[in-house]
N, C-alpha and C positions, 0 to 999 in steps of 0.2 A: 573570332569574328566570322560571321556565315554573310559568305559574296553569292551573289548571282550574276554571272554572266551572259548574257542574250544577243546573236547578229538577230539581228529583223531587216526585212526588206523592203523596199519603196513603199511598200502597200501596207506597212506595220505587219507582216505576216513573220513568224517563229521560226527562222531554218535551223538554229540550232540552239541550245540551252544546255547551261553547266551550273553547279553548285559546288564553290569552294567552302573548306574551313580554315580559316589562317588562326596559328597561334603560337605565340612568341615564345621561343625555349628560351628560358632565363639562363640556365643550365649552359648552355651550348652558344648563347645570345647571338641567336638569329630567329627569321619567321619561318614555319617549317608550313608546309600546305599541304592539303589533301583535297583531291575533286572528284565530284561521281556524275555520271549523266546517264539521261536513258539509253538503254542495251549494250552499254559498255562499263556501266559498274564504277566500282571503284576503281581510281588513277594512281599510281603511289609515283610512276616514274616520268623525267621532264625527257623530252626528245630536244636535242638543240635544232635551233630553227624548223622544228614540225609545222607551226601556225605564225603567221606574220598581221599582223591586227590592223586596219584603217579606222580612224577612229576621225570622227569630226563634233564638234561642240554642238550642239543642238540650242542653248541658252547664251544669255550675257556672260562675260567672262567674271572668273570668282575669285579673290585672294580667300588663302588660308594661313594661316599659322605653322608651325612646325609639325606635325602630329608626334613628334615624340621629341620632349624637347633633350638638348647636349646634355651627358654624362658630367656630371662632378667630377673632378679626381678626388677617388679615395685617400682619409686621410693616413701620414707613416702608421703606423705601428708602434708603439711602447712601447 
């Protein structure tokens, strides 16, 4: 999955911009990310608490569904 993330400010102007790739290790079954921006390149490593996000809804509010829906249990074995 290829994300774009953008703050803008009151006036719709672009203070910063990032581009993730997210993609699910089957293997390891987790999301594993990777982000690049302009003059700092590629990201590989998470800082804890580096960036704290305010985010407000701009539209009507939306239900979703699951995006991935509960695991089966596999069945025994033979």
């Amino acid at each position: 999955m290829l994300d774009e993330y953008r703050v803008v400010g009151d006036g719709g102007e672009t203070h910063y911009v990032t581009t993730t790739l997210r993609n699910y290790n089957r293997a390891a079954d987790r999301w594993e990310l990777m982000g690049a921006d302009a003059g700092a390149g590629l990201q590989k490593t998470w800082i804890k608490d580096f960036q704290q996000i305010e985010a407000r809804r701009i539209g009507p509010a939306r239900s979703l569904g699951p995006l991935a829906p509960a695991r089966k249990p596999a069945a025994p074995a033979r």
